[in-house]
C-alpha positions as CSV (number, residue, x, y, z in Angstrom):
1,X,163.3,-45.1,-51.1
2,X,159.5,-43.6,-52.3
3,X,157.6,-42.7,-49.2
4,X,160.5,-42.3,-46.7
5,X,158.9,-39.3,-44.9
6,X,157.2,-40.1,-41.8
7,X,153.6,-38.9,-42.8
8,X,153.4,-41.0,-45.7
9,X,153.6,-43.6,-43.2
10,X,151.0,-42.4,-40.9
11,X,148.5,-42.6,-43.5
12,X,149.4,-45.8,-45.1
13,X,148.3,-46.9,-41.1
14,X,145.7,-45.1,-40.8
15,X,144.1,-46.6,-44.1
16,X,144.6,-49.9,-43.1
17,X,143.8,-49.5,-39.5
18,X,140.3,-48.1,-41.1
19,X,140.3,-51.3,-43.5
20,X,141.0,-53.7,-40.5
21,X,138.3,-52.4,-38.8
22,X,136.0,-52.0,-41.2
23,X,136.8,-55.5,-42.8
24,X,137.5,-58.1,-40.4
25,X,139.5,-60.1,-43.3
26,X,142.0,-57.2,-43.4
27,X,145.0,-57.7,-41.8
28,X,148.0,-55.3,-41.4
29,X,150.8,-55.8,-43.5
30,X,154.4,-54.1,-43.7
31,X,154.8,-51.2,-45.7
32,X,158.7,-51.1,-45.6
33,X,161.0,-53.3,-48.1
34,X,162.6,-56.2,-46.6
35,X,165.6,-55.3,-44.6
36,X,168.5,-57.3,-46.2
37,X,170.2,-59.6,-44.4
38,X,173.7,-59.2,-43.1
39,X,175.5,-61.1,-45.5
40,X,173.8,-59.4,-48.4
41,X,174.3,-56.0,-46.5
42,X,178.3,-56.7,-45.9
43,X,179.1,-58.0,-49.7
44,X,177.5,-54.9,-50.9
45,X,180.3,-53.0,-48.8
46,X,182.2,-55.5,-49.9
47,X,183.9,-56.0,-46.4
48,X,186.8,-58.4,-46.0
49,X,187.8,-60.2,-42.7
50,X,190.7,-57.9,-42.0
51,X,189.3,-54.8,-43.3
52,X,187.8,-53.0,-39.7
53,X,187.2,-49.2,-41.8
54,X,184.6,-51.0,-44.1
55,X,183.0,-53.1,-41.4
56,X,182.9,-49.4,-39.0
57,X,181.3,-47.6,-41.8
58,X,179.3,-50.6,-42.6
59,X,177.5,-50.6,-39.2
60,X,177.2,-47.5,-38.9
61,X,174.6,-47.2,-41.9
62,X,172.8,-50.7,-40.6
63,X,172.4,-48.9,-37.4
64,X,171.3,-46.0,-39.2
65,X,168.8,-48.1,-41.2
66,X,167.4,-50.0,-38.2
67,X,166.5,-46.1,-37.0
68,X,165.4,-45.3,-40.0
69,X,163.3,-48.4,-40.3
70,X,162.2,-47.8,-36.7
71,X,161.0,-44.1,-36.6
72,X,159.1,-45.6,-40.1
73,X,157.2,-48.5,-38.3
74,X,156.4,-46.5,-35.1
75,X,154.5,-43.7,-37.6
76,X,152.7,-46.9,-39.4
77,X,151.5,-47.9,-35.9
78,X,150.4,-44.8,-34.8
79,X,148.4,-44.6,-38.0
80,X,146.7,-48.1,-37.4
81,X,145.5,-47.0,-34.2
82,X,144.8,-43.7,-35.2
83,X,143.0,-44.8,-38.0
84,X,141.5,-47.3,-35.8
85,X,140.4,-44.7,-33.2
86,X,138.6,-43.0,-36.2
87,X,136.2,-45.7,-36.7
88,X,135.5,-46.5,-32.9
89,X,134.4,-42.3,-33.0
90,X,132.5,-42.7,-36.2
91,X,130.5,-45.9,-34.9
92,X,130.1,-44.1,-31.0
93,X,128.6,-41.0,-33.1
94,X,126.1,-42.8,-35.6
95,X,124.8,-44.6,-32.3
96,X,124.6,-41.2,-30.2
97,X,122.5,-39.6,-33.5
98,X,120.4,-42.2,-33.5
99,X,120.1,-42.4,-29.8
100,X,119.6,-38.6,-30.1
101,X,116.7,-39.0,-33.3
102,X,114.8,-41.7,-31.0
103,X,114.5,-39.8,-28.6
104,X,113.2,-36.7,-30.5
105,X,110.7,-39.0,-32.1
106,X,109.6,-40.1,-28.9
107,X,107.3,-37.7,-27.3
């Protein structure tokens, strides 16, 4: 999988947390591939009713990919709010400089 290091995903949220805040049409969407689903995932093991090796090793790499998929999400949310933390500053620090520039003004 392209991107499958955590910081990629951190930055993939904090760009669109920064588009979601910045346009209100923006909406978070998933960065990760579909996971399959479990009949898809045990045909590609090609796991038969009686066979219990395949279906062990099989769930052990689903479990492994619902980590994987995990740790992945939870960087892409950090990112959103990061990124959405980023704009809240920005905005609280244009208002303090002008604050700041009306005031100097101001004798």
């Amino acid at each position: 999988m392209t991107g499958d290091r955590l910081p990629v995903f951190f930055l993939k949220g904090v760009g669109q947390g920064l588009a979601t805040a910045l346009f209100r049409k923006e909406t978070l969407t998933d960065p990760l591939e579909p996971m399959p689903t479990v009949p898809e995932w045990l045909a590609s093991y090609g796991v038969t009713p009686g066979d219990t090796s395949a279906f062990d090793r099989c769930e052990t790499d689903w479990y492994a990919l619902l980590d994987r998929r995990k740790r992945q999400t939870d960087a892409f949310l950090a990112g959103a709010f990061a990124g959405t933390c980023v704009y809240v500053a920005l905005c609280l620090g244009s208002l303090a400089f002008v604050g700041w520039l009306v005031w100097r003004l101001i004798p």
